[in-house]
N, CA, C, O and CB atoms as a CASP TS submission, in Angstrom:
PFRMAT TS
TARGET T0000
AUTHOR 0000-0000-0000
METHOD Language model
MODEL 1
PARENT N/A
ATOM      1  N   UNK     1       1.415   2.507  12.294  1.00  0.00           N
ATOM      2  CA  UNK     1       0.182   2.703  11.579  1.00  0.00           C
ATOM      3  C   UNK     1      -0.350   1.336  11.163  1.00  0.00           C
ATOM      4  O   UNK     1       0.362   0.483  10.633  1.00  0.00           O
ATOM      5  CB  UNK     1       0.386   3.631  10.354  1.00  0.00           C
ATOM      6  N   UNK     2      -1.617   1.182  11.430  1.00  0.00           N
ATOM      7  CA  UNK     2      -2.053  -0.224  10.808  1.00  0.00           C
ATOM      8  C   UNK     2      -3.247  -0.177   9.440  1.00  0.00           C
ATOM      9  O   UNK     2      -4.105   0.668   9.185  1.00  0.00           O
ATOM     10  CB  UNK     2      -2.793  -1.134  12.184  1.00  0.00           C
ATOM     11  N   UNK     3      -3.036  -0.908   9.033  1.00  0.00           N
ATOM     12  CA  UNK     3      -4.038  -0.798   7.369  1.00  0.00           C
ATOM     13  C   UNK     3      -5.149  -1.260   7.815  1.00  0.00           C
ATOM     14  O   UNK     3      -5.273  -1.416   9.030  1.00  0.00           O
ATOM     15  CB  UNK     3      -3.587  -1.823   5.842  1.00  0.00           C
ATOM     16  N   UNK     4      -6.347  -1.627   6.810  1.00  0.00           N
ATOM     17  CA  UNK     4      -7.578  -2.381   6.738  1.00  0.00           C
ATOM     18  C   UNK     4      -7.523  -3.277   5.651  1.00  0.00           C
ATOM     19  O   UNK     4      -7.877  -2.845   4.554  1.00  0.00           O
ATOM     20  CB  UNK     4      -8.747  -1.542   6.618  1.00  0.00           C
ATOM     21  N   UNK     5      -7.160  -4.395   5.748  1.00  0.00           N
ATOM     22  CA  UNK     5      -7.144  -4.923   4.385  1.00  0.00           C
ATOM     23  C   UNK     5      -8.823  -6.328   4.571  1.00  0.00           C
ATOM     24  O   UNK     5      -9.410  -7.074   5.355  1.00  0.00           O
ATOM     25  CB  UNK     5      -5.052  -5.796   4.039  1.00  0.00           C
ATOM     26  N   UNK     6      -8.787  -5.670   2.800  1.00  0.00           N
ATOM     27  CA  UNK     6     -10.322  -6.408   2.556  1.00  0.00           C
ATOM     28  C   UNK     6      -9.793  -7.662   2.026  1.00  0.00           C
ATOM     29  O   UNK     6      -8.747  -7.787   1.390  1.00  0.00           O
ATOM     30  CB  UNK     6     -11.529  -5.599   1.355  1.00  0.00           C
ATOM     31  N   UNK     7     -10.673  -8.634   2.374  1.00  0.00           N
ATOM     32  CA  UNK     7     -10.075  -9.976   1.146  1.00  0.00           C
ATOM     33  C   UNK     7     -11.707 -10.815   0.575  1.00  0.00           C
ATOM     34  O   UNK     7     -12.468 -11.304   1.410  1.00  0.00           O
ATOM     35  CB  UNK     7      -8.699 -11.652   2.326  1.00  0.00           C
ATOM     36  N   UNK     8     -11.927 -10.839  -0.507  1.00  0.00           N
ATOM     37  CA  UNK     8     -12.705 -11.182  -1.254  1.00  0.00           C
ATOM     38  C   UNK     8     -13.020 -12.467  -1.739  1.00  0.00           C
ATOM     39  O   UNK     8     -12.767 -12.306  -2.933  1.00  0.00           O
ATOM     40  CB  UNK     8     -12.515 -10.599  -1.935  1.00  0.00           C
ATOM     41  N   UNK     9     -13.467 -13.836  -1.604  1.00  0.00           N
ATOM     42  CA  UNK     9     -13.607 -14.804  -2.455  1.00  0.00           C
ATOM     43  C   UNK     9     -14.084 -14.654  -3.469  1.00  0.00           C
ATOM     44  O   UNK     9     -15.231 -14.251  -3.664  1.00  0.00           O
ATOM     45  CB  UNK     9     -14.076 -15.588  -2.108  1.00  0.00           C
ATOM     46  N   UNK    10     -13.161 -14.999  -4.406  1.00  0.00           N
ATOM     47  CA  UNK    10     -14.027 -15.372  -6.124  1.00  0.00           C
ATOM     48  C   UNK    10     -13.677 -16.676  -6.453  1.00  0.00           C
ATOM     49  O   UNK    10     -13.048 -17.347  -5.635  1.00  0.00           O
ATOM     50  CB  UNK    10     -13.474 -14.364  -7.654  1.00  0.00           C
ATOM     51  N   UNK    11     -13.971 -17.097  -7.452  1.00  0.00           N
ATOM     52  CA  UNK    11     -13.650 -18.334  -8.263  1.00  0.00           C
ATOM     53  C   UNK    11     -12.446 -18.331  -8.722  1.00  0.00           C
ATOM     54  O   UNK    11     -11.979 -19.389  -9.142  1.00  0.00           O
ATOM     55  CB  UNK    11     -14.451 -18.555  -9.344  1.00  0.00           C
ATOM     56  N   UNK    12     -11.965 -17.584  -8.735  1.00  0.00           N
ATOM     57  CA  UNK    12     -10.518 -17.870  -9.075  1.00  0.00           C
ATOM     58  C   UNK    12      -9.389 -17.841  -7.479  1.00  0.00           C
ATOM     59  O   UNK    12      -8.300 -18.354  -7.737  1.00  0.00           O
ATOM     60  CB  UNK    12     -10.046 -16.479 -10.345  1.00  0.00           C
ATOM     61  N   UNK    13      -9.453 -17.567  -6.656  1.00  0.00           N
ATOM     62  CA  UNK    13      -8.905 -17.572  -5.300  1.00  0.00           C
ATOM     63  C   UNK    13      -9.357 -16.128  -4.665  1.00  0.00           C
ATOM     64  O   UNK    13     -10.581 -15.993  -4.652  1.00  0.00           O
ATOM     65  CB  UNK    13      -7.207 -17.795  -5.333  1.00  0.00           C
ATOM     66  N   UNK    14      -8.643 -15.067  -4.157  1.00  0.00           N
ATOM     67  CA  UNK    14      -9.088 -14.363  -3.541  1.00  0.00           C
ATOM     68  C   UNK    14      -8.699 -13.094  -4.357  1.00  0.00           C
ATOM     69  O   UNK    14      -8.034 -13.249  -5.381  1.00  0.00           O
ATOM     70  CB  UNK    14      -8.761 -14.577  -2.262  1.00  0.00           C
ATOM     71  N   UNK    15      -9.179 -11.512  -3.852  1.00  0.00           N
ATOM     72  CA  UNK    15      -8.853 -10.473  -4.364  1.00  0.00           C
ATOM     73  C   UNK    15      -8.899  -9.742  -3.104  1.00  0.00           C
ATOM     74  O   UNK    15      -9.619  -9.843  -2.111  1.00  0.00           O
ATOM     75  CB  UNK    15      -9.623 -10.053  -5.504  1.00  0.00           C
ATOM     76  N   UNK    16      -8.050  -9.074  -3.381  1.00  0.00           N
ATOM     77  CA  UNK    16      -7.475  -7.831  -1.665  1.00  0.00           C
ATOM     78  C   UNK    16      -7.119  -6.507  -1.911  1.00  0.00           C
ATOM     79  O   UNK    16      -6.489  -6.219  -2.928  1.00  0.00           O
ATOM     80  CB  UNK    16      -5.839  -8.280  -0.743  1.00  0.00           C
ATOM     81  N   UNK    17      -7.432  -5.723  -1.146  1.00  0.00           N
ATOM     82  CA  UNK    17      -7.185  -4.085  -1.234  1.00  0.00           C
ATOM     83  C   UNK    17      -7.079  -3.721  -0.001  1.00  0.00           C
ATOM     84  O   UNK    17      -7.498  -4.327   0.985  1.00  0.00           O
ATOM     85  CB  UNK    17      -8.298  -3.170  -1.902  1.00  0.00           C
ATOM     86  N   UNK    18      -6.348  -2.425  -0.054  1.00  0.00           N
ATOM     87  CA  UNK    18      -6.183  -1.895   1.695  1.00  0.00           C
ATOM     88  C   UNK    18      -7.164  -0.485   1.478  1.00  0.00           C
ATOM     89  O   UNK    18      -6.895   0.453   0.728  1.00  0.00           O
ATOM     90  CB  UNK    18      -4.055  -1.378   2.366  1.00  0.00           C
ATOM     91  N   UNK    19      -8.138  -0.595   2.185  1.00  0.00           N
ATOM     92  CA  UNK    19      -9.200   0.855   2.590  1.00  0.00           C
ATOM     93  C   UNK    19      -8.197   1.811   2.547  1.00  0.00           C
ATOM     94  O   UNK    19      -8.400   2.401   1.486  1.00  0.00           O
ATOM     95  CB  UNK    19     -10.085   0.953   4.283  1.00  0.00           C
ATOM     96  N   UNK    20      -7.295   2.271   3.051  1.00  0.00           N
ATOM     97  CA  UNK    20      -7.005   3.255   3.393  1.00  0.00           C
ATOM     98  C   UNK    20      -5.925   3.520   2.397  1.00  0.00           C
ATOM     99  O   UNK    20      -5.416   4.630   2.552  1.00  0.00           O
ATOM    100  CB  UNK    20      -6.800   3.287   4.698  1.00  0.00           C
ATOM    101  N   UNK    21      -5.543   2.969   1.637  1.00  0.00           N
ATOM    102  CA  UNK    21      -4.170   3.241   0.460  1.00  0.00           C
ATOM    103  C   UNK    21      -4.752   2.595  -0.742  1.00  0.00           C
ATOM    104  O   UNK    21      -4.918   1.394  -0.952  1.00  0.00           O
ATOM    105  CB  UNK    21      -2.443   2.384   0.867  1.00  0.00           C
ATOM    106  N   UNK    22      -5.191   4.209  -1.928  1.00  0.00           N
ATOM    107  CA  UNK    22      -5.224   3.791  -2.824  1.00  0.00           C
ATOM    108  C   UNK    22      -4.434   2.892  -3.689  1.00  0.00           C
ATOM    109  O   UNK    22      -3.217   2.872  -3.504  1.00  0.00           O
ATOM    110  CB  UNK    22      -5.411   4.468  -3.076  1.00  0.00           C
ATOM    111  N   UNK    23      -4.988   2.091  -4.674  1.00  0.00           N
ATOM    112  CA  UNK    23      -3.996   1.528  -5.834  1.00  0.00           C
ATOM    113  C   UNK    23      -2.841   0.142  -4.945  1.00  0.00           C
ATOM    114  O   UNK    23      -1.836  -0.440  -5.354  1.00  0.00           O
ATOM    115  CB  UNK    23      -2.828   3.252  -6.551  1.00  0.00           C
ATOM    116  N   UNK    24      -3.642   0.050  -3.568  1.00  0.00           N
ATOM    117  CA  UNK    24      -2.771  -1.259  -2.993  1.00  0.00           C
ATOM    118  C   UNK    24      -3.902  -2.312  -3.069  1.00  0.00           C
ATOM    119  O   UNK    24      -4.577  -2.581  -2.075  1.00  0.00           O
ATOM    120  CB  UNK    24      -2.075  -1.093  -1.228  1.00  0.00           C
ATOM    121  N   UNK    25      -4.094  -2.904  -4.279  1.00  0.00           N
ATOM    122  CA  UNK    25      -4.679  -3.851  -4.253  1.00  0.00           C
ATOM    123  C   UNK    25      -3.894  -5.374  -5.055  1.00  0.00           C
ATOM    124  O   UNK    25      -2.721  -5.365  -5.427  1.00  0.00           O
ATOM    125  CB  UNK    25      -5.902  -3.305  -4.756  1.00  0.00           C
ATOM    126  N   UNK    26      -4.731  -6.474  -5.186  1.00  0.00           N
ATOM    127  CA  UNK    26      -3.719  -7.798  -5.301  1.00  0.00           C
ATOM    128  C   UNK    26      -4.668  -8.862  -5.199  1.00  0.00           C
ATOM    129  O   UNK    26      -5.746  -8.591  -4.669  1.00  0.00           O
ATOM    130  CB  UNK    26      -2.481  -7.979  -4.062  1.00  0.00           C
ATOM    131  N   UNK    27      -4.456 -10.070  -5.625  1.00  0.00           N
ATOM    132  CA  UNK    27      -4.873 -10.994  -5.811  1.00  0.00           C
ATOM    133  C   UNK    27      -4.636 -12.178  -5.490  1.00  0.00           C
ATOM    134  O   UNK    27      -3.782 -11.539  -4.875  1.00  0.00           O
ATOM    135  CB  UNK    27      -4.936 -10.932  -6.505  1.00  0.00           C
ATOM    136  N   UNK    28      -4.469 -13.514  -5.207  1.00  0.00           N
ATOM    137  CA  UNK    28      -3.662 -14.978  -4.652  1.00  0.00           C
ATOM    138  C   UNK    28      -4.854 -15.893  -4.919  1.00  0.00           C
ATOM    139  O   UNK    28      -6.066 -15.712  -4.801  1.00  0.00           O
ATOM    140  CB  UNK    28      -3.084 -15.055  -2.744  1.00  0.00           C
ATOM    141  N   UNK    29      -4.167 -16.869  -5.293  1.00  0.00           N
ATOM    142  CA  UNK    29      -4.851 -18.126  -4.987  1.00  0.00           C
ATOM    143  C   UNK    29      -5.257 -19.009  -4.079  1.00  0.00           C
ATOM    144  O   UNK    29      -6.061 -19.900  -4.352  1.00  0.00           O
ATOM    145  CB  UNK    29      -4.513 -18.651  -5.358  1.00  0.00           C
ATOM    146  N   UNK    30      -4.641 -18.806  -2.709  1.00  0.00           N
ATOM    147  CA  UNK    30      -4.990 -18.498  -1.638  1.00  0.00           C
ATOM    148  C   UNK    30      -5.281 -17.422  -0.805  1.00  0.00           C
ATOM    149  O   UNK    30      -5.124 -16.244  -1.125  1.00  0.00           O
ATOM    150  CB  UNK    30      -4.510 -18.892  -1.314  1.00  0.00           C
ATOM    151  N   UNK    31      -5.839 -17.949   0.603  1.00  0.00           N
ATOM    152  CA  UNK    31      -5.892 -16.426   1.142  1.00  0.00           C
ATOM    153  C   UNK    31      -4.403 -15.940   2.054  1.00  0.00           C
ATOM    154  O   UNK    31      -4.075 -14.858   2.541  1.00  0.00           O
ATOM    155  CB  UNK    31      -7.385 -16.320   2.291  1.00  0.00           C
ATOM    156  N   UNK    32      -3.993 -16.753   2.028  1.00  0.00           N
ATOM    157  CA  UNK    32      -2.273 -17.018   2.630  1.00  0.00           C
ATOM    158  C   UNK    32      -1.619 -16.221   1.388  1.00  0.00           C
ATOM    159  O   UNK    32      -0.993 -15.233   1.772  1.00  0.00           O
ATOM    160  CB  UNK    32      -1.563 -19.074   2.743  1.00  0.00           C
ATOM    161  N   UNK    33      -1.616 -16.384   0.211  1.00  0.00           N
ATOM    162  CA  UNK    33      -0.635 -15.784  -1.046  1.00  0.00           C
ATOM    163  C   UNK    33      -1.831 -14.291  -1.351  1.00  0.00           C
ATOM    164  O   UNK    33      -1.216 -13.282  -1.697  1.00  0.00           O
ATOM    165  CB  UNK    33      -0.418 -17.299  -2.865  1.00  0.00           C
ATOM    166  N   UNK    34      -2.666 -14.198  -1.295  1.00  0.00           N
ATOM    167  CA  UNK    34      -3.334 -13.044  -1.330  1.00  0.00           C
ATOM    168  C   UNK    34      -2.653 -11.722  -0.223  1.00  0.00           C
ATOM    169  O   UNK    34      -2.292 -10.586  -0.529  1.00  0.00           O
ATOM    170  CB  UNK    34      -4.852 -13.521  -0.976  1.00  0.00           C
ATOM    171  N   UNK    35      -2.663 -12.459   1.223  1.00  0.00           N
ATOM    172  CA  UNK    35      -2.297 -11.631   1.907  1.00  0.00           C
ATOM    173  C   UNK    35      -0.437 -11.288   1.982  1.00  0.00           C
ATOM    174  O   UNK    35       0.130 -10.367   2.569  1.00  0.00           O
ATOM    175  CB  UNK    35      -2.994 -12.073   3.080  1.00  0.00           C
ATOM    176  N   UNK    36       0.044 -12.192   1.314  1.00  0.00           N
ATOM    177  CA  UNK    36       1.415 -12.026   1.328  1.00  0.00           C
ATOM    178  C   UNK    36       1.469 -10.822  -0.430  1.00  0.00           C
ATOM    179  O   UNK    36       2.339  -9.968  -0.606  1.00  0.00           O
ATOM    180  CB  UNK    36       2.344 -13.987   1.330  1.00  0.00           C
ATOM    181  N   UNK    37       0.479 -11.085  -1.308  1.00  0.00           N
ATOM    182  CA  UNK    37       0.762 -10.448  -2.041  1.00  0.00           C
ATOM    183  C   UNK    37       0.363  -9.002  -1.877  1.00  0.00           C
ATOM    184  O   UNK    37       0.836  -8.257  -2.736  1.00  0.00           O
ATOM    185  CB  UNK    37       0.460 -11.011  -2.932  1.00  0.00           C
ATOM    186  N   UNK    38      -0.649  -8.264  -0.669  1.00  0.00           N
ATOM    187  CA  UNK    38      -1.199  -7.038  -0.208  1.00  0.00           C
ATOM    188  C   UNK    38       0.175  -6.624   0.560  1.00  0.00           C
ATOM    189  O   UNK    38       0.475  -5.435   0.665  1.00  0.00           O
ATOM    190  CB  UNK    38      -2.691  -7.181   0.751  1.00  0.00           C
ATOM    191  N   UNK    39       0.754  -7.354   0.938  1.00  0.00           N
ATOM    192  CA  UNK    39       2.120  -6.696   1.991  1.00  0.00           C
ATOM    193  C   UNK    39       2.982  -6.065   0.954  1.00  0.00           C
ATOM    194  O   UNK    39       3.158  -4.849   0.878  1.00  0.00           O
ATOM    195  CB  UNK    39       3.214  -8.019   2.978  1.00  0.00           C
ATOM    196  N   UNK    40       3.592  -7.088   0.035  1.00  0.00           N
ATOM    197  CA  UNK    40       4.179  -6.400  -1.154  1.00  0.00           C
ATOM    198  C   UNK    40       3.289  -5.297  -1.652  1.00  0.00           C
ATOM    199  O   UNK    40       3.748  -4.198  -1.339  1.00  0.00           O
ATOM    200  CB  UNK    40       4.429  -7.393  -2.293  1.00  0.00           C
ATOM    201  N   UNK    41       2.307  -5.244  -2.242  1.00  0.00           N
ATOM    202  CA  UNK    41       1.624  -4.504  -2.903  1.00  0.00           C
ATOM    203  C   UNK    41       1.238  -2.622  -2.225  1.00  0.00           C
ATOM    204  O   UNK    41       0.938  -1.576  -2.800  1.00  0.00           O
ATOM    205  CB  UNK    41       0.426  -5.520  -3.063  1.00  0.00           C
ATOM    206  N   UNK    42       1.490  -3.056  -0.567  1.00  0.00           N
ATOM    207  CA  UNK    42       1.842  -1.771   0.119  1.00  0.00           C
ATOM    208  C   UNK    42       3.097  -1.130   0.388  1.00  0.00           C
ATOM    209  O   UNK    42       3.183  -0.027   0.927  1.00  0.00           O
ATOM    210  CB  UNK    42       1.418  -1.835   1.171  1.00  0.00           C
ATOM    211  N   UNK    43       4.132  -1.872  -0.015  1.00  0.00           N
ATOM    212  CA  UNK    43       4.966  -1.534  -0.411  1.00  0.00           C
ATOM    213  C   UNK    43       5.610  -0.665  -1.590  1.00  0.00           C
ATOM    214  O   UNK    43       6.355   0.297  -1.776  1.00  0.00           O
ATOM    215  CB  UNK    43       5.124  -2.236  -0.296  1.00  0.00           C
ATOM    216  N   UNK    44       5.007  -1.416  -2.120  1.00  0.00           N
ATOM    217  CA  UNK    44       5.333  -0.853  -3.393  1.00  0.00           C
ATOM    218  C   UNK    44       4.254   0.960  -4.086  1.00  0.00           C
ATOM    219  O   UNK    44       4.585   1.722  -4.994  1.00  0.00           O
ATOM    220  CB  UNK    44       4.984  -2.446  -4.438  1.00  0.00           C
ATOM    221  N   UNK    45       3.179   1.012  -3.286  1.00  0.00           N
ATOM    222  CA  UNK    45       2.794   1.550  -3.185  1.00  0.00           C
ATOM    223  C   UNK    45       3.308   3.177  -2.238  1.00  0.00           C
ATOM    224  O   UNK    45       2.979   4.339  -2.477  1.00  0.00           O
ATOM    225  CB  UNK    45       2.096   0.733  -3.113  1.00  0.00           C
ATOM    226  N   UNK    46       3.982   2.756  -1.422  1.00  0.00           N
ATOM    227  CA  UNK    46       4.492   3.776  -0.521  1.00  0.00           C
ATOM    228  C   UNK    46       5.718   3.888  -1.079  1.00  0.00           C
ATOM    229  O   UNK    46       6.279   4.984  -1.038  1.00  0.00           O
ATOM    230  CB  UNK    46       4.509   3.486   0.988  1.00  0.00           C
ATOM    231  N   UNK    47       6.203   3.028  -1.555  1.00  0.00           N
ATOM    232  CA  UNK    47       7.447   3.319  -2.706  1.00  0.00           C
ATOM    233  C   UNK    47       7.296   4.278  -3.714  1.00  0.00           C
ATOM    234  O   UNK    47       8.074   5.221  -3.857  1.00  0.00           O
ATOM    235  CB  UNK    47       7.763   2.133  -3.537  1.00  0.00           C
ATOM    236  N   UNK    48       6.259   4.054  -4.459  1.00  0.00           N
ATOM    237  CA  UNK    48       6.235   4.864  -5.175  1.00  0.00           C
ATOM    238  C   UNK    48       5.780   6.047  -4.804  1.00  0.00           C
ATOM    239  O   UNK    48       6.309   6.915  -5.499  1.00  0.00           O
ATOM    240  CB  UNK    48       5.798   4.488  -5.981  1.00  0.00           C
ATOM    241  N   UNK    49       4.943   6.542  -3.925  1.00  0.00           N
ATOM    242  CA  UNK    49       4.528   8.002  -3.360  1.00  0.00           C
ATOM    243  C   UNK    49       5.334   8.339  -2.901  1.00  0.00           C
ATOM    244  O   UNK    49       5.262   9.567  -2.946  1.00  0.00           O
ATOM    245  CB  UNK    49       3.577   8.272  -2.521  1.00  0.00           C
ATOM    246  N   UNK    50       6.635   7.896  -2.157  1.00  0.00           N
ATOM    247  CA  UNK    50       7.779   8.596  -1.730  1.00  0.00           C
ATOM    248  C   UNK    50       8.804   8.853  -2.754  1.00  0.00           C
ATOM    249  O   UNK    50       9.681   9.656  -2.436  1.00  0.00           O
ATOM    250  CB  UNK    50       8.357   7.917  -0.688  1.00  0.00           C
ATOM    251  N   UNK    51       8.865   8.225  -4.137  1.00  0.00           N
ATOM    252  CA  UNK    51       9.463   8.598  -5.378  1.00  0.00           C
ATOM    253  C   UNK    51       8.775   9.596  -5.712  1.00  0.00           C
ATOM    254  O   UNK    51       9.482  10.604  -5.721  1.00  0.00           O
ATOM    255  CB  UNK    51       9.526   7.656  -6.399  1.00  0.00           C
ATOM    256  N   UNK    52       7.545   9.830  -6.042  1.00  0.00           N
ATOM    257  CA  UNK    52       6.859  11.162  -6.222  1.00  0.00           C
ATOM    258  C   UNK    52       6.948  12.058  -5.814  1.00  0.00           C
ATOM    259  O   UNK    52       7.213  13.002  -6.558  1.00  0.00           O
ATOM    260  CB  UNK    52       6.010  11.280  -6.118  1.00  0.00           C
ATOM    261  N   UNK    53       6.789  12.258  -4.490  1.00  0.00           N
ATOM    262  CA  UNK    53       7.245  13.225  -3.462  1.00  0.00           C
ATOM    263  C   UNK    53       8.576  14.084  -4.061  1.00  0.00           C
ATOM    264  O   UNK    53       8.773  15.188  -4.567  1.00  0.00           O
ATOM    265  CB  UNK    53       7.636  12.352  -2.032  1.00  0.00           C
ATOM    266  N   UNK    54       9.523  12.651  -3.615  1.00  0.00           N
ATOM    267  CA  UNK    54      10.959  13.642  -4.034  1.00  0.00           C
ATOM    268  C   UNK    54      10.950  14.239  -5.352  1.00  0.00           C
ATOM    269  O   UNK    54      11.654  15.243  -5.459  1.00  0.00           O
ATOM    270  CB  UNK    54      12.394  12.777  -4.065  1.00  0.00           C
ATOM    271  N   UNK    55      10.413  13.916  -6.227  1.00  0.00           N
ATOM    272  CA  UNK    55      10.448  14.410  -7.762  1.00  0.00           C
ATOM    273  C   UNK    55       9.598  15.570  -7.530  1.00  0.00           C
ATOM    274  O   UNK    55      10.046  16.564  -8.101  1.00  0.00           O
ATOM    275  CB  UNK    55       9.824  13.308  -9.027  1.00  0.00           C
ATOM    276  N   UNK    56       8.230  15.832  -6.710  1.00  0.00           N
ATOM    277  CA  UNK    56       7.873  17.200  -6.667  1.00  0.00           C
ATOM    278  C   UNK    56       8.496  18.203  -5.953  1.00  0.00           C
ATOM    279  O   UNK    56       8.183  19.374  -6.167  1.00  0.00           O
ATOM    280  CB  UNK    56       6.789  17.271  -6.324  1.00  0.00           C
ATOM    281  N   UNK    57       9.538  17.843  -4.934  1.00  0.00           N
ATOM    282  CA  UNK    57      10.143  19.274  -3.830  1.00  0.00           C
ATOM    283  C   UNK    57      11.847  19.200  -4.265  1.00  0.00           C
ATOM    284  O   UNK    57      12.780  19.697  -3.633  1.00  0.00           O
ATOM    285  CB  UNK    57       9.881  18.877  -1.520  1.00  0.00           C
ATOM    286  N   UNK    58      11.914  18.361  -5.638  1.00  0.00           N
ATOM    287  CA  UNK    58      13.398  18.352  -6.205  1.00  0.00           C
ATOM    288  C   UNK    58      13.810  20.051  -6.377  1.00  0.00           C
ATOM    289  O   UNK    58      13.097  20.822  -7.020  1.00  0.00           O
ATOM    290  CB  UNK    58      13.457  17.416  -7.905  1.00  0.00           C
ATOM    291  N   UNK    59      15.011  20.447  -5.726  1.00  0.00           N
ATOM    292  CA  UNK    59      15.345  21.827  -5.805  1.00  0.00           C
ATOM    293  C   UNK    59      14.411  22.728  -5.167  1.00  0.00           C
ATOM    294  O   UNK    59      14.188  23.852  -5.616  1.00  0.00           O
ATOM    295  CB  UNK    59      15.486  22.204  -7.122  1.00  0.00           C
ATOM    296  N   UNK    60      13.769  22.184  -3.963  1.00  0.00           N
ATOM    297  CA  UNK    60      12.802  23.303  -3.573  1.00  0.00           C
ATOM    298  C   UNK    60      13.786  23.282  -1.957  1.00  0.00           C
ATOM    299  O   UNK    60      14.553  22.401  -1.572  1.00  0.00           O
ATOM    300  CB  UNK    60      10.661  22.816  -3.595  1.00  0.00           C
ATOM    301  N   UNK    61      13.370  24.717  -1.196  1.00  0.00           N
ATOM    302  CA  UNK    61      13.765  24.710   0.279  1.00  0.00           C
ATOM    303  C   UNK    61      12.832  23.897   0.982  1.00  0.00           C
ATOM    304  O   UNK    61      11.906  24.593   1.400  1.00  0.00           O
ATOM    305  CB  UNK    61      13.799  26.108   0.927  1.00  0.00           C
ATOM    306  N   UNK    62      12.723  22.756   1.258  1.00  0.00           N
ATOM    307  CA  UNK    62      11.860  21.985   2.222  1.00  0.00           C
ATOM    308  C   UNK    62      12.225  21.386   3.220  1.00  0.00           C
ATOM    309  O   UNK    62      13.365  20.966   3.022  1.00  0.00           O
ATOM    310  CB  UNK    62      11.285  21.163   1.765  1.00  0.00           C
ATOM    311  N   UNK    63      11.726  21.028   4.550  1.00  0.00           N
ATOM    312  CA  UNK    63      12.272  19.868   5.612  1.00  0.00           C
ATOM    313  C   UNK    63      11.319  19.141   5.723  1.00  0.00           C
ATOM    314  O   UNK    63      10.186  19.419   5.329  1.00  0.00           O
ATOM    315  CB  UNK    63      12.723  20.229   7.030  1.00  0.00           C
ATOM    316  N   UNK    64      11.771  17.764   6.465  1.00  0.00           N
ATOM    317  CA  UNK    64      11.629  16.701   6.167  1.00  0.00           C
ATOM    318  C   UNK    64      11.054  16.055   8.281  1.00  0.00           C
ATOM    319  O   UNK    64      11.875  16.065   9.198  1.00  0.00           O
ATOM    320  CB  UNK    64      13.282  16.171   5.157  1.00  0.00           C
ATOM    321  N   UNK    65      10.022  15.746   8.406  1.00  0.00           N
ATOM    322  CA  UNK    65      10.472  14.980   9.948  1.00  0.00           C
ATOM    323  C   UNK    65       9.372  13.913   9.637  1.00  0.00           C
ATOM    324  O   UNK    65       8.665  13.667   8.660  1.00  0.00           O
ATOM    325  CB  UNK    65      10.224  16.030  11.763  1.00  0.00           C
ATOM    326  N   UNK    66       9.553  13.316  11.052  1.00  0.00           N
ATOM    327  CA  UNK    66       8.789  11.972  11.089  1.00  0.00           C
ATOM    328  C   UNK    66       7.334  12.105  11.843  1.00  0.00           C
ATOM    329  O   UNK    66       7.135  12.666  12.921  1.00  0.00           O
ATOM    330  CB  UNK    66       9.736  10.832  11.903  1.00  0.00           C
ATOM    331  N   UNK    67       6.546  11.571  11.161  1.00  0.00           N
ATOM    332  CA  UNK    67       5.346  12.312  11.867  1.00  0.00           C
ATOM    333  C   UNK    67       4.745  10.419  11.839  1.00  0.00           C
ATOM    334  O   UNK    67       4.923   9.534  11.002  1.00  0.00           O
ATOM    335  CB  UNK    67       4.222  14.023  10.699  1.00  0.00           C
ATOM    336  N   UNK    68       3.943  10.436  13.288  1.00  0.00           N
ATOM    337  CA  UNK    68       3.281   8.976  13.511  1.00  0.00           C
ATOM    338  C   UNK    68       1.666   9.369  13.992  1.00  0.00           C
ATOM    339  O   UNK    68       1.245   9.991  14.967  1.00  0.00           O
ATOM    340  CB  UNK    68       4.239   7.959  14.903  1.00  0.00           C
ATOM    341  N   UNK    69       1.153   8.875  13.135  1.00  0.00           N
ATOM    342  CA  UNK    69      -0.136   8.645  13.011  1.00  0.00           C
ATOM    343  C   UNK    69      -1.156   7.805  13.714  1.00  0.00           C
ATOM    344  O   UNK    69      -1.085   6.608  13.433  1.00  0.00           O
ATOM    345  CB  UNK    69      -0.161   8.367  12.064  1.00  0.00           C
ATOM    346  N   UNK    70      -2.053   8.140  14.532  1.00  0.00           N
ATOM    347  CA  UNK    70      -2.990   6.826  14.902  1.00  0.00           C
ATOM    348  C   UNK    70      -3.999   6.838  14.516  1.00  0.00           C
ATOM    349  O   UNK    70      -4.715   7.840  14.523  1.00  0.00           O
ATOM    350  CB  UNK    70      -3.270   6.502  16.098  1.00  0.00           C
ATOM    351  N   UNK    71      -4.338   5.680  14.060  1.00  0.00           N
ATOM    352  CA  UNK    71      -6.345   5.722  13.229  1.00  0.00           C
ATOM    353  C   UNK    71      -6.984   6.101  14.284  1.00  0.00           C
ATOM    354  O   UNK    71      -8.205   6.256  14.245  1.00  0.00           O
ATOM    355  CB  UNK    71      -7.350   3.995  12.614  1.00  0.00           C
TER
END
């Protein structure tokens, strides 16, 4: 799966978000540390929706497979 990531100049260095995944956004002082900080920042993001997940189907009958996506 591939993202869209935006990157922004401001006065203070850059600001970044990925279109397609809320709440993955980030900031750097470069555009080199901006984009290293959107990689983490999608991470951590899919981290946490897969912590969510399990906390909503905790004790439920559910299965689980791998499903791949193309934009």
């Amino acid at each position: 799966m591939e993202f869209t990531a935006v990157f922004e100049k401001v006065p203070e260095g850059y600001i970044a978000f990925v279109e397609e995944l809320p709440g993955a956004n980030t900031q750097g002082t470069t555009l080199a540390e901006a984009r290293e900080n959107l990689h983490e920042a999608i991470e951590l993001v899919l981290e946490a929706n897969r912590a969510l997940a399990e906390e909503s189907i905790q004790g439920r009958q559910v299965f689980k497979e791998r499903l791949v996506a193309a934009a």
